[in-house]
mmCIF file as gemmi writes it, N, C-alpha and C atoms, coordinates in Angstrom:
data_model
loop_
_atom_site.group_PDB
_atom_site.id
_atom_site.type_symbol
_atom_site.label_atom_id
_atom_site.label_alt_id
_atom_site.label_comp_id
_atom_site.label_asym_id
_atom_site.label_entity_id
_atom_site.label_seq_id
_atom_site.pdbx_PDB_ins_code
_atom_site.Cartn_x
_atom_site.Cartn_y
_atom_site.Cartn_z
_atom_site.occupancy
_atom_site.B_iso_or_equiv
_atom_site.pdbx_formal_charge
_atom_site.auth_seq_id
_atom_site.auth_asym_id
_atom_site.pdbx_PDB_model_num
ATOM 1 N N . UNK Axp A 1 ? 54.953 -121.42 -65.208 1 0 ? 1 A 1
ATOM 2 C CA . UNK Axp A 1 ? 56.218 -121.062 -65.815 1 0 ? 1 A 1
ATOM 3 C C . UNK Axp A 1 ? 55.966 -120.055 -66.938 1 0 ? 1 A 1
ATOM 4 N N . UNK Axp A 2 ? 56.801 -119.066 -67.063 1 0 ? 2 A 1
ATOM 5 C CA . UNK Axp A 2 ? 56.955 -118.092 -67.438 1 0 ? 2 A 1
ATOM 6 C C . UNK Axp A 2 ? 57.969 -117.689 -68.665 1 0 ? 2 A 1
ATOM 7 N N . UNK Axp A 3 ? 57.898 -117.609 -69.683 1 0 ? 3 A 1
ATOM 8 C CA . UNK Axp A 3 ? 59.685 -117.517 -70.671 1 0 ? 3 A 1
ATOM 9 C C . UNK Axp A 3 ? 59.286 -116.134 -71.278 1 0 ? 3 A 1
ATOM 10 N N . UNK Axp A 4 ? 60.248 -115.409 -71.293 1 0 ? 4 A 1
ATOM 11 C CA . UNK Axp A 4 ? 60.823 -113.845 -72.302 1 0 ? 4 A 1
ATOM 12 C C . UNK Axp A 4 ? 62.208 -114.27 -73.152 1 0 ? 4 A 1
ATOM 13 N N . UNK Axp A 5 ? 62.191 -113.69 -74.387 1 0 ? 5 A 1
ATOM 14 C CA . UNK Axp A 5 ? 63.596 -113.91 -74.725 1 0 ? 5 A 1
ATOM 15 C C . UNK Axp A 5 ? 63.757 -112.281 -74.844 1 0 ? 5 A 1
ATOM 16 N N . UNK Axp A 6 ? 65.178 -111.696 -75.192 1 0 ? 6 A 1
ATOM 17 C CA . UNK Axp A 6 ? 65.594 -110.71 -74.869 1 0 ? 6 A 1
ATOM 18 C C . UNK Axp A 6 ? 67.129 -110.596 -75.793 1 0 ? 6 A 1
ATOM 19 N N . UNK Axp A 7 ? 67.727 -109.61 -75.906 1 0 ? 7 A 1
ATOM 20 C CA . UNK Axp A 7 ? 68.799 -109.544 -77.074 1 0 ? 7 A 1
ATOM 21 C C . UNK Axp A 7 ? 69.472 -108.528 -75.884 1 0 ? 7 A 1
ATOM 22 N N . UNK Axp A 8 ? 70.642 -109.12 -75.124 1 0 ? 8 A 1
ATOM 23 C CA . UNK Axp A 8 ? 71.338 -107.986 -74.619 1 0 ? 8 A 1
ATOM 24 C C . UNK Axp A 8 ? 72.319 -107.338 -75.011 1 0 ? 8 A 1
ATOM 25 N N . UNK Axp A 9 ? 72.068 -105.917 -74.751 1 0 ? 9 A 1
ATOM 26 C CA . UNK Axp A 9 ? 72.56 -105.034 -75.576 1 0 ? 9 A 1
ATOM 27 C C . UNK Axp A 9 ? 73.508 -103.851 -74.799 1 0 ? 9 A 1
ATOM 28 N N . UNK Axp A 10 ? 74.197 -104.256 -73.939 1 0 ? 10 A 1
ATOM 29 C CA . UNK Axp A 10 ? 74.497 -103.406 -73.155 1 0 ? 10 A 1
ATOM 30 C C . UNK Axp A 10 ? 76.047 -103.171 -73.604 1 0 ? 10 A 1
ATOM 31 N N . UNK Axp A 11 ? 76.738 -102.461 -73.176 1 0 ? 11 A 1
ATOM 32 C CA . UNK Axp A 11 ? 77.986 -101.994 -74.428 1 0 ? 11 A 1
ATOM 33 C C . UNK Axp A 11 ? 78.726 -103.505 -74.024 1 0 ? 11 A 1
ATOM 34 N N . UNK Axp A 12 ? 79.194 -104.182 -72.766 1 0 ? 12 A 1
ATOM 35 C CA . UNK Axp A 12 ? 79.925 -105.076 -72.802 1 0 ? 12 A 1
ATOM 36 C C . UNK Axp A 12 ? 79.266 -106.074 -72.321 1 0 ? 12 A 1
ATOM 37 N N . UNK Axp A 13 ? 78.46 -106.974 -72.25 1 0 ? 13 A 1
ATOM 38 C CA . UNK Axp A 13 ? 77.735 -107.764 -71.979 1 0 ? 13 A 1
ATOM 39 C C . UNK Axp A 13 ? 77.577 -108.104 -70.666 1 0 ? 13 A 1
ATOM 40 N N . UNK Axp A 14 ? 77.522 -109.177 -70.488 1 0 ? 14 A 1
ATOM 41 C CA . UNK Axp A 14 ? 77.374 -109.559 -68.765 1 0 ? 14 A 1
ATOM 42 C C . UNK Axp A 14 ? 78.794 -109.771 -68.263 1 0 ? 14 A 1
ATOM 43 N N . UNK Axp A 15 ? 79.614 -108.774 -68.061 1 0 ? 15 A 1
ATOM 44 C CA . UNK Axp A 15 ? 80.905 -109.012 -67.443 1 0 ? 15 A 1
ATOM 45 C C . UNK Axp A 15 ? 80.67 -108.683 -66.281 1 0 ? 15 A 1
ATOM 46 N N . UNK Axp A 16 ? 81.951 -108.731 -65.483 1 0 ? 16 A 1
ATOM 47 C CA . UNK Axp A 16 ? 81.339 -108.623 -63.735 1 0 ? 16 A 1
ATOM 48 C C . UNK Axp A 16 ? 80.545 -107.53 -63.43 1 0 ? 16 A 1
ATOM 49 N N . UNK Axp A 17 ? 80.12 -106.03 -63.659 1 0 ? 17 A 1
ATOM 50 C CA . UNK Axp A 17 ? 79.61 -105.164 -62.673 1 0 ? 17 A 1
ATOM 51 C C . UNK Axp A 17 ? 78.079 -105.269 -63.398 1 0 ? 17 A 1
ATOM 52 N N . UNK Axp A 18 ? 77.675 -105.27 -64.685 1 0 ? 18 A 1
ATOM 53 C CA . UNK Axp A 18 ? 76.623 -105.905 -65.187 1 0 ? 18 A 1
ATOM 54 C C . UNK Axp A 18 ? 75.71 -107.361 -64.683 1 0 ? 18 A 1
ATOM 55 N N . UNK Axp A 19 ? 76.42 -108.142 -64.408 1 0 ? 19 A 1
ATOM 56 C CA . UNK Axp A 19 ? 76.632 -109.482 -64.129 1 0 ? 19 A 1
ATOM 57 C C . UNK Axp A 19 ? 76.194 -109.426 -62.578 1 0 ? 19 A 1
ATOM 58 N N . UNK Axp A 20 ? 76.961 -108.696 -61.783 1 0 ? 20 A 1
ATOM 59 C CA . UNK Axp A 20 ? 76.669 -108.214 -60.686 1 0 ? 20 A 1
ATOM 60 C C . UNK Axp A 20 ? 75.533 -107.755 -60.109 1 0 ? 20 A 1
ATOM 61 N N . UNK Axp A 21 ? 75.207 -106.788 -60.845 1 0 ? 21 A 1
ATOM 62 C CA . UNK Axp A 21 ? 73.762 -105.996 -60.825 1 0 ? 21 A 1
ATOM 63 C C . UNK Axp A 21 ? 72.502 -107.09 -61.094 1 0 ? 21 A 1
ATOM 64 N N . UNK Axp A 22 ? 72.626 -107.8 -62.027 1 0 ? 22 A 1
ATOM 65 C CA . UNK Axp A 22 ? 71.628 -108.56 -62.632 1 0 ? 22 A 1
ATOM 66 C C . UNK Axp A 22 ? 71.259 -109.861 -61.413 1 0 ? 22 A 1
ATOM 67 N N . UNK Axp A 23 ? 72.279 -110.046 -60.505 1 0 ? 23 A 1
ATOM 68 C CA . UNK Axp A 23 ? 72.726 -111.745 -59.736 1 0 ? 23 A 1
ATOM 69 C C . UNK Axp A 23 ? 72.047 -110.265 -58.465 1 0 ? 23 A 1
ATOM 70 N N . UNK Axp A 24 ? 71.833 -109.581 -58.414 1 0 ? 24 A 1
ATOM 71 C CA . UNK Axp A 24 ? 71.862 -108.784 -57.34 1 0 ? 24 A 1
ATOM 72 C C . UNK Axp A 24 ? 70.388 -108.114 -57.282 1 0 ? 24 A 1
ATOM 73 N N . UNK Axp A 25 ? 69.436 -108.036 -58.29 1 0 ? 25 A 1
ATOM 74 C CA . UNK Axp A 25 ? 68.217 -107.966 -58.658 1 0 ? 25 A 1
ATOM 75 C C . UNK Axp A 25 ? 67.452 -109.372 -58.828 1 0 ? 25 A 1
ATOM 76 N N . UNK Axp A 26 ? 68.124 -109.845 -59.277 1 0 ? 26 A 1
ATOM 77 C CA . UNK Axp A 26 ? 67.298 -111.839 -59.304 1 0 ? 26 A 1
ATOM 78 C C . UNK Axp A 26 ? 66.884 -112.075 -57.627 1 0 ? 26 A 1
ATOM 79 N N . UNK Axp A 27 ? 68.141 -111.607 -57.402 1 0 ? 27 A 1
ATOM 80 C CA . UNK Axp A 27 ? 69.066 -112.544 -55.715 1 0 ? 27 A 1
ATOM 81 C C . UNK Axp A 27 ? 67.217 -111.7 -54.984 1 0 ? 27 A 1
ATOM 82 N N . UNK Axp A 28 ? 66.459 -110.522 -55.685 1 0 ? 28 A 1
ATOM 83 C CA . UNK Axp A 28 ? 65.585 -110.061 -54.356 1 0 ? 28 A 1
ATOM 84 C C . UNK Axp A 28 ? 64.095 -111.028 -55.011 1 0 ? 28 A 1
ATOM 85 N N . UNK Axp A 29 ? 64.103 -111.362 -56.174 1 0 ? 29 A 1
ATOM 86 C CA . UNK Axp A 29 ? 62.768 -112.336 -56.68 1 0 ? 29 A 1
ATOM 87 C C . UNK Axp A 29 ? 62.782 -113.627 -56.059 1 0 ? 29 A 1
ATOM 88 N N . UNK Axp A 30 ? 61.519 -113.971 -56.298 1 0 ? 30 A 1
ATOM 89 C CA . UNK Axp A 30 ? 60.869 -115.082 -55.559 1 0 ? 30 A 1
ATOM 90 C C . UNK Axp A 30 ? 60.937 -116.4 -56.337 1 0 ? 30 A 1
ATOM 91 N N . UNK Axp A 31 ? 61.083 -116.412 -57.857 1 0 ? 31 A 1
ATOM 92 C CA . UNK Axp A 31 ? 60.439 -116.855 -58.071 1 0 ? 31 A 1
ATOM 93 C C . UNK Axp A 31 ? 62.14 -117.501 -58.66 1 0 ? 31 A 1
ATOM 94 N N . UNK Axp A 32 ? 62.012 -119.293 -59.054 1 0 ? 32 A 1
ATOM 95 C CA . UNK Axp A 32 ? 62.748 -119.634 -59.746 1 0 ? 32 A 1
ATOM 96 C C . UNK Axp A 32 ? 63.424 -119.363 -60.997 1 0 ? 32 A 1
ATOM 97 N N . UNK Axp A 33 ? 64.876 -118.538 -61.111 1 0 ? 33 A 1
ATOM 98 C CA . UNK Axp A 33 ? 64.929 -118.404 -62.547 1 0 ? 33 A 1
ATOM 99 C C . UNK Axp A 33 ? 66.302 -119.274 -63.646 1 0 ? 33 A 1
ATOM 100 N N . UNK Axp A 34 ? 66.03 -119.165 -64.612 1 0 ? 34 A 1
ATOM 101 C CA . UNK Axp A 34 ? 66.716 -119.596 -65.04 1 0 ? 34 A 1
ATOM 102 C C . UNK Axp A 34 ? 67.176 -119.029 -66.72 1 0 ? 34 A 1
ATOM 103 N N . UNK Axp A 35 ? 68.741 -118.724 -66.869 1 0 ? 35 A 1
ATOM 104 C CA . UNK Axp A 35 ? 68.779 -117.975 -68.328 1 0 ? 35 A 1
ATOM 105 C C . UNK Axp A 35 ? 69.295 -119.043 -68.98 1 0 ? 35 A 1
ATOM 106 N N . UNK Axp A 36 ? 68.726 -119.133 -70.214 1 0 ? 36 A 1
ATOM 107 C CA . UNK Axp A 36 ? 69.41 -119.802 -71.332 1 0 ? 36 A 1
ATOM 108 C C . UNK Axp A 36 ? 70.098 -119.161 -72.24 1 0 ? 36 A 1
ATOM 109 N N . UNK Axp A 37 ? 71.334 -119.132 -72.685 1 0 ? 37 A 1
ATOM 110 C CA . UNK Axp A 37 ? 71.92 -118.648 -73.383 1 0 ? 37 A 1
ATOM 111 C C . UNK Axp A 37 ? 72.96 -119.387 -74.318 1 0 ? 37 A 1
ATOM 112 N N . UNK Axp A 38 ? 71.802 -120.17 -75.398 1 0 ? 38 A 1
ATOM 113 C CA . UNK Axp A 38 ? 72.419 -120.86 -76.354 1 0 ? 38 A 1
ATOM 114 C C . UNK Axp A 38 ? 72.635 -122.258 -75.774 1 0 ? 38 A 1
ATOM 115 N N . UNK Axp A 39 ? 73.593 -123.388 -75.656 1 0 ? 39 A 1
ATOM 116 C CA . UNK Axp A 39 ? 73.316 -124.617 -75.076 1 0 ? 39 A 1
ATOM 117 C C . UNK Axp A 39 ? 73.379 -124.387 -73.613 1 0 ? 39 A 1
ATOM 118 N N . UNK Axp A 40 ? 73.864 -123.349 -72.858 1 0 ? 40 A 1
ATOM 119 C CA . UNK Axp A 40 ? 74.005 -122.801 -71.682 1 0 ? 40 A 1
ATOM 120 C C . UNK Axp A 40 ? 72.863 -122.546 -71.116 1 0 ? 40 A 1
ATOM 121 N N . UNK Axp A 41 ? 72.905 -123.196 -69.793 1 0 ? 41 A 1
ATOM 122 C CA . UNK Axp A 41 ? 71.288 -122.764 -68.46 1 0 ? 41 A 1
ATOM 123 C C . UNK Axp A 41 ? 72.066 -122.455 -67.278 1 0 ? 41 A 1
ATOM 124 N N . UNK Axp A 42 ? 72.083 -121.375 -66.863 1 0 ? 42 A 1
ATOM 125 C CA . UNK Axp A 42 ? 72.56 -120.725 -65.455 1 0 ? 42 A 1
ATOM 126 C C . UNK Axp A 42 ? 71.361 -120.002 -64.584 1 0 ? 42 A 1
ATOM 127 N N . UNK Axp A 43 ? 72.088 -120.453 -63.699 1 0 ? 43 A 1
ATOM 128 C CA . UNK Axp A 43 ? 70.965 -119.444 -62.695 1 0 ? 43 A 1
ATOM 129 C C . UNK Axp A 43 ? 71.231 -118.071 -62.337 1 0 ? 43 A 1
ATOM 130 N N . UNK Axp A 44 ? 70.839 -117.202 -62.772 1 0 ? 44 A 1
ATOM 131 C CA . UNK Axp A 44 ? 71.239 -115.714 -62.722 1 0 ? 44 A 1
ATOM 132 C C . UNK Axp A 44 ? 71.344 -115.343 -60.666 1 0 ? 44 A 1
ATOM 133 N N . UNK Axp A 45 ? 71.182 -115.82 -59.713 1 0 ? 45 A 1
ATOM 134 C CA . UNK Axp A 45 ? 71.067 -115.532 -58.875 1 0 ? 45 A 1
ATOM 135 C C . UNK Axp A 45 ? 72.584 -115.078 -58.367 1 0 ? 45 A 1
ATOM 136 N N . UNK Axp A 46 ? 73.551 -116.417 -59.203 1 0 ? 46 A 1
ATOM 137 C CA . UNK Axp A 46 ? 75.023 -116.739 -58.545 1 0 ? 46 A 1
ATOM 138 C C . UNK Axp A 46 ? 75.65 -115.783 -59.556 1 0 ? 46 A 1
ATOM 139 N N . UNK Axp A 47 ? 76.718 -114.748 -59.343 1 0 ? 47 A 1
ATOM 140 C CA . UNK Axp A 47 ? 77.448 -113.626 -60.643 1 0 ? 47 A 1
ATOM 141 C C . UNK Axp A 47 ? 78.244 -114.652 -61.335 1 0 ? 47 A 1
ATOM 142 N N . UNK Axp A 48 ? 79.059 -115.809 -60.207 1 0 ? 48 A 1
ATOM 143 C CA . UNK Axp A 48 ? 80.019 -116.431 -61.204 1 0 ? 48 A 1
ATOM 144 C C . UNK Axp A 48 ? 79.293 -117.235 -62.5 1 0 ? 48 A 1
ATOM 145 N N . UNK Axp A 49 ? 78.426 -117.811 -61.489 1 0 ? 49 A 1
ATOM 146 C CA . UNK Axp A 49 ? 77.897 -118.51 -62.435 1 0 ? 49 A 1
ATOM 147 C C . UNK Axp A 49 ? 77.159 -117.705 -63.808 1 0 ? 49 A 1
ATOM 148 N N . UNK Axp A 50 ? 76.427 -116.565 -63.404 1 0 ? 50 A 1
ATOM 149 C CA . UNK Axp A 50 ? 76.039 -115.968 -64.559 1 0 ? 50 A 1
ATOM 150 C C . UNK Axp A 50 ? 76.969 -115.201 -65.883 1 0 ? 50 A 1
ATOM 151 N N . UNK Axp A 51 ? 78.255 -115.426 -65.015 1 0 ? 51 A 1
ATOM 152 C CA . UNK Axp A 51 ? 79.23 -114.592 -65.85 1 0 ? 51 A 1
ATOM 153 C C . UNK Axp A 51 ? 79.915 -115.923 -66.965 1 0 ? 51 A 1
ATOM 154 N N . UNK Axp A 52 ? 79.725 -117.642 -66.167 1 0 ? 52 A 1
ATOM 155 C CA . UNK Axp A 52 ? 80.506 -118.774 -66.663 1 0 ? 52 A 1
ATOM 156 C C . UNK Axp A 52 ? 79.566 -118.894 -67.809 1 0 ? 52 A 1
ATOM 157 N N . UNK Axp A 53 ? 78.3 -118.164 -68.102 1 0 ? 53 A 1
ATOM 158 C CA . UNK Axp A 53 ? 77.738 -118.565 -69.778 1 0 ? 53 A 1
ATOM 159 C C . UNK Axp A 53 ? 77.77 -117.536 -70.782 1 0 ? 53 A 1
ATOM 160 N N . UNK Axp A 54 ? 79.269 -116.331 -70.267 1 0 ? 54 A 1
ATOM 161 C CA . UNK Axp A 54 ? 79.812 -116.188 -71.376 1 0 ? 54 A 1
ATOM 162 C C . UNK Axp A 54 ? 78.921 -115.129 -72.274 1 0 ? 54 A 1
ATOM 163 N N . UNK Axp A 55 ? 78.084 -114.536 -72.114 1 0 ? 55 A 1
ATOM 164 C CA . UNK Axp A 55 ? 77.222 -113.697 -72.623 1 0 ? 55 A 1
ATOM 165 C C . UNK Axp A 55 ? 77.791 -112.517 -72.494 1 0 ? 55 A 1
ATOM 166 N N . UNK Axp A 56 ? 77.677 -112.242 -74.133 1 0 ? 56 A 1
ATOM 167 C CA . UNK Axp A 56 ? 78.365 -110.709 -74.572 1 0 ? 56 A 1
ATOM 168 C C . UNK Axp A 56 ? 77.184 -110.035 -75.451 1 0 ? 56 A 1
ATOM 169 N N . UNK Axp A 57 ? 77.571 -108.921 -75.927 1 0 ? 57 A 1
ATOM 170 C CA . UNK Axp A 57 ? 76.776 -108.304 -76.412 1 0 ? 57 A 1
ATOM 171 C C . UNK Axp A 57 ? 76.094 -108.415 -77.602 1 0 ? 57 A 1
ATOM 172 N N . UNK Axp A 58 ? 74.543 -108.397 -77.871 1 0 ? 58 A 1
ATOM 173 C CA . UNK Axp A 58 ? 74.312 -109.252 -79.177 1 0 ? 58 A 1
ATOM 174 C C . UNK Axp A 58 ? 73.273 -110.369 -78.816 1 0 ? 58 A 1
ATOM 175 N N . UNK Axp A 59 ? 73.855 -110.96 -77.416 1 0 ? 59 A 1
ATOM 176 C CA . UNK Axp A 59 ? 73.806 -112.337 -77.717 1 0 ? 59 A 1
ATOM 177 C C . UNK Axp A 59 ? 71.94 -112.754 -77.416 1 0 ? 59 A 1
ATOM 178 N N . UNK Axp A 60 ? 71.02 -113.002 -77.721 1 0 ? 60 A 1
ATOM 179 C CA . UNK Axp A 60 ? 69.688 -113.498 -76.986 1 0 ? 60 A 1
ATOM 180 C C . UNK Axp A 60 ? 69.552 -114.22 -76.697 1 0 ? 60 A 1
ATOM 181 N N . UNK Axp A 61 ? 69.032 -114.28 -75.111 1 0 ? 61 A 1
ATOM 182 C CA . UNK Axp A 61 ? 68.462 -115.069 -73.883 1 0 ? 61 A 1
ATOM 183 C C . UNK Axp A 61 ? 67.528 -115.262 -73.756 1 0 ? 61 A 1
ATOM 184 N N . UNK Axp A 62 ? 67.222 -116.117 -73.15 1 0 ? 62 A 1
ATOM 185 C CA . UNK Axp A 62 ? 65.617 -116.431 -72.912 1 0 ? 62 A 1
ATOM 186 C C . UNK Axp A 62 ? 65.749 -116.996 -71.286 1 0 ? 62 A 1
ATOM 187 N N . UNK Axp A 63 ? 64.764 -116.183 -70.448 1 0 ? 63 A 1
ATOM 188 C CA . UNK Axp A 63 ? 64.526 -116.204 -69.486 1 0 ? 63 A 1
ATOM 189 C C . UNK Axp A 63 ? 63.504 -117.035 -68.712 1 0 ? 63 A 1
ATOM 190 N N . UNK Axp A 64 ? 63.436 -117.622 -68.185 1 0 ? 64 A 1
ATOM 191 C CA . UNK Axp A 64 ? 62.243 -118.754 -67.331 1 0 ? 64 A 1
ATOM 192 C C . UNK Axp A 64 ? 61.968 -118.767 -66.257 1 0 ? 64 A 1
ATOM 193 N N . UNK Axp A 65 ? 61.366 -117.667 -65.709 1 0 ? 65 A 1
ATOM 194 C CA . UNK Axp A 65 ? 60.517 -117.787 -64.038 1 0 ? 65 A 1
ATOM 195 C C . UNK Axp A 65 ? 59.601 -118.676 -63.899 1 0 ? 65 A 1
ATOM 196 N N . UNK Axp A 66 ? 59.757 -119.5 -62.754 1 0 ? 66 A 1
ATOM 197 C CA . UNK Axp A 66 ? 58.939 -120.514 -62.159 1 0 ? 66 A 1
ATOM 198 C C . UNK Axp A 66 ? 58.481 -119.859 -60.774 1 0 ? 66 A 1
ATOM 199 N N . UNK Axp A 67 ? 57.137 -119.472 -60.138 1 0 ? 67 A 1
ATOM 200 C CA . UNK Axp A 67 ? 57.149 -119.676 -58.879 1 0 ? 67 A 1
ATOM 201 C C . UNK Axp A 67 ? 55.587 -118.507 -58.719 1 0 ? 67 A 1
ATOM 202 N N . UNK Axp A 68 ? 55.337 -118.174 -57.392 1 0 ? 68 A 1
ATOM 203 C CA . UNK Axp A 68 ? 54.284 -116.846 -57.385 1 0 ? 68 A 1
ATOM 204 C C . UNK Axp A 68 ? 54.067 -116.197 -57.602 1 0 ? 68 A 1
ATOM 205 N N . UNK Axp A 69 ? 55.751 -115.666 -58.631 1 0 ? 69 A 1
ATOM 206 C CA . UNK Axp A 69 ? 55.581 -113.951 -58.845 1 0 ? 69 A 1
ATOM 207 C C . UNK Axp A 69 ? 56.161 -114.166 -60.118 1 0 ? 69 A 1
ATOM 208 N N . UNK Axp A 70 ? 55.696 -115.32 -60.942 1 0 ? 70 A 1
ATOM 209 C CA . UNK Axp A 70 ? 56.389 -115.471 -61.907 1 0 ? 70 A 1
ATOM 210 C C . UNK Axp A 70 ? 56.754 -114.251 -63.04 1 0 ? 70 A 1
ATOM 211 N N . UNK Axp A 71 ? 55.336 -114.068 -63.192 1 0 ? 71 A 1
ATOM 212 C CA . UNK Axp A 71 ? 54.911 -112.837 -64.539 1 0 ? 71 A 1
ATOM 213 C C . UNK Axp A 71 ? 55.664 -111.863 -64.084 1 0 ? 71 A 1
ATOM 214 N N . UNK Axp A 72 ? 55.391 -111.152 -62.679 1 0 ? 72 A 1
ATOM 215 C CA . UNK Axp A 72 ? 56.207 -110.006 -62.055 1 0 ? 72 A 1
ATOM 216 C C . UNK Axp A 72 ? 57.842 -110.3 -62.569 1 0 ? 72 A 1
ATOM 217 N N . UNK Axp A 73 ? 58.236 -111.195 -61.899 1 0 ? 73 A 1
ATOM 218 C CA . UNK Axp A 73 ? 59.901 -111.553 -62.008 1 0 ? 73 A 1
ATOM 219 C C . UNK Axp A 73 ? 60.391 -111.897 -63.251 1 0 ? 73 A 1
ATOM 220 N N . UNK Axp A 74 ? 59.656 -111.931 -64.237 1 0 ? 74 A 1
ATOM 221 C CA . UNK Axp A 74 ? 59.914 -112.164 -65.503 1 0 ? 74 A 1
ATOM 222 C C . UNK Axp A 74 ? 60.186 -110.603 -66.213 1 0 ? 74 A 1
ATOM 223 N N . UNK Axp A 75 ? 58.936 -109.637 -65.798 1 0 ? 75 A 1
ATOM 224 C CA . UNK Axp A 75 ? 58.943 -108.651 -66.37 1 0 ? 75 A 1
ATOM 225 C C . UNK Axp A 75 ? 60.167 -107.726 -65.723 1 0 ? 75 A 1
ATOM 226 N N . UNK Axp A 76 ? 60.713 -107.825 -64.339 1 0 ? 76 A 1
ATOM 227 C CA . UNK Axp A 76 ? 61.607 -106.986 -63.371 1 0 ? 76 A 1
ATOM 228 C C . UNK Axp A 76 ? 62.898 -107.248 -64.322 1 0 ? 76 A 1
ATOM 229 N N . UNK Axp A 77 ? 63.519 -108.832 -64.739 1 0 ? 77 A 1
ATOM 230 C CA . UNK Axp A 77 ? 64.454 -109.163 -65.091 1 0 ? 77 A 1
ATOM 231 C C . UNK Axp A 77 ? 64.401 -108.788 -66.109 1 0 ? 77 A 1
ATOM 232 N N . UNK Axp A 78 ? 63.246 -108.693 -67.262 1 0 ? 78 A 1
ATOM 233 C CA . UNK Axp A 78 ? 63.77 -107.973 -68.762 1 0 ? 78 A 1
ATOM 234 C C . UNK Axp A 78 ? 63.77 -107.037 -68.777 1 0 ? 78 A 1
ATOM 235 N N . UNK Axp A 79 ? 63.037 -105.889 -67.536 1 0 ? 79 A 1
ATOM 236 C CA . UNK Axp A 79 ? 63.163 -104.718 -67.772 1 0 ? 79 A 1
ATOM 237 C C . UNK Axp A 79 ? 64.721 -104.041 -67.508 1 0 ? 79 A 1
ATOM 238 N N . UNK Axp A 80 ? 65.751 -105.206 -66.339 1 0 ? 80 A 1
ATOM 239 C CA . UNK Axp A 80 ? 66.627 -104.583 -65.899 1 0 ? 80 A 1
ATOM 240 C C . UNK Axp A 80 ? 67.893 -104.627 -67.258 1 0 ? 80 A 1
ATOM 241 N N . UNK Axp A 81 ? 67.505 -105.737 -68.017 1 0 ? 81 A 1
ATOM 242 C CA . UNK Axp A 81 ? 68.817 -106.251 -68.918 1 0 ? 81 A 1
ATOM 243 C C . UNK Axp A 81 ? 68.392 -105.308 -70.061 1 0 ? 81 A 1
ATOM 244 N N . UNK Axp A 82 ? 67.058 -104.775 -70.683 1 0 ? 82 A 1
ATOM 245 C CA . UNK Axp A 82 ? 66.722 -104.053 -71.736 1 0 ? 82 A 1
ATOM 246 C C . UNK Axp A 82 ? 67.083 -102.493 -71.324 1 0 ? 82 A 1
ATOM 247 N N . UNK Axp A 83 ? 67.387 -101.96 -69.74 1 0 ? 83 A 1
ATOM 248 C CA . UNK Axp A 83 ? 67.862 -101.018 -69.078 1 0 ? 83 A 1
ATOM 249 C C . UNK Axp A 83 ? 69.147 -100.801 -69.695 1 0 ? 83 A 1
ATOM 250 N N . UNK Axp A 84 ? 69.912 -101.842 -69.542 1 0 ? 84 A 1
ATOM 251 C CA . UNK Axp A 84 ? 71.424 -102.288 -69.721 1 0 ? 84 A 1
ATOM 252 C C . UNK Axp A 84 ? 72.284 -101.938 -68.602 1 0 ? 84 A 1
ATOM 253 N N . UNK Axp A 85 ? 71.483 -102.615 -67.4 1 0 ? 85 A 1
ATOM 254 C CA . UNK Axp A 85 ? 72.404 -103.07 -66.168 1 0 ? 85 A 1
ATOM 255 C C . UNK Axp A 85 ? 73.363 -102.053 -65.597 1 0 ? 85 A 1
ATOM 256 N N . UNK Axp A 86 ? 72.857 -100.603 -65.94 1 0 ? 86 A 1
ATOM 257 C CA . UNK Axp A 86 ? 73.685 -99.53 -65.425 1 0 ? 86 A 1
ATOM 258 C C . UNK Axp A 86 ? 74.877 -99.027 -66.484 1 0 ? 86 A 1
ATOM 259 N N . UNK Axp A 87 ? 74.924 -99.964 -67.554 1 0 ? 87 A 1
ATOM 260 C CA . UNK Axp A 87 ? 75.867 -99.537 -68.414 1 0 ? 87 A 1
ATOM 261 C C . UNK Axp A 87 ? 75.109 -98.803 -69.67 1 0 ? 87 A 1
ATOM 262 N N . UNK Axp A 88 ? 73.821 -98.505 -69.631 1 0 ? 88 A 1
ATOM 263 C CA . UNK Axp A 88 ? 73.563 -97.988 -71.021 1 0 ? 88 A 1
ATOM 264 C C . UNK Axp A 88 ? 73.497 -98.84 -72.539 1 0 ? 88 A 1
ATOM 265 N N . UNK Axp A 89 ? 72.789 -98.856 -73.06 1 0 ? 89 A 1
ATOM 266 C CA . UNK Axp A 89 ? 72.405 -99.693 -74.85 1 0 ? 89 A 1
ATOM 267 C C . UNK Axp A 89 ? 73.45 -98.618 -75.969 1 0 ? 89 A 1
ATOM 268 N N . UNK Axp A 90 ? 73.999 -99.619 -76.684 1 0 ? 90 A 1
ATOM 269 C CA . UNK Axp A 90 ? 73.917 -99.129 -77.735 1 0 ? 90 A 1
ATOM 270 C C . UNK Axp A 90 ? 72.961 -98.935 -78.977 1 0 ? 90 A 1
């Protein structure tokens, strides 16, 4: 097991097309993940579900790959949210 935390910063946080992208990059890893975001644990794979913990901009996550490609899928997922999911950082 694997953990990154991360401060996302993308202009509107994980709303649907962000949210989308992110459930849509997990959805191709191997490895078990899971975001925490404050008392909130979702599985980034599902959008609704990643969108039901409410994460806006600001907010830091901490990420937890479990599985073969842990380190890899750890580093793919912070690189895509520190990207800012197609929407650009402020």
């Amino acid at each position: 097991m694997v953990k990154g935390t991360i401060t996302v910063n993308n202009k509107s946080g994980l709303h649907l097309r962000p949210a989308s992208e992110l459930a849509k990059i997990a959805g191709k890893l191997t490895s078990e993940i899971t975001i925490v975001a404050g008392e909130k644990k979702v599985n980034p794979k599902s959008v609704l579900i990643l969108m039901s913990a409410g994460i806006k901009k600001g907010t830091t996550i901490d990420i937890i790959c479990e599985g073969e490609n842990e380190e890899a899928d750890l580093k793919t997922m912070l690189d895509a949210i520190a990207g800012g999911l197609g929407e650009g950082t402020e």
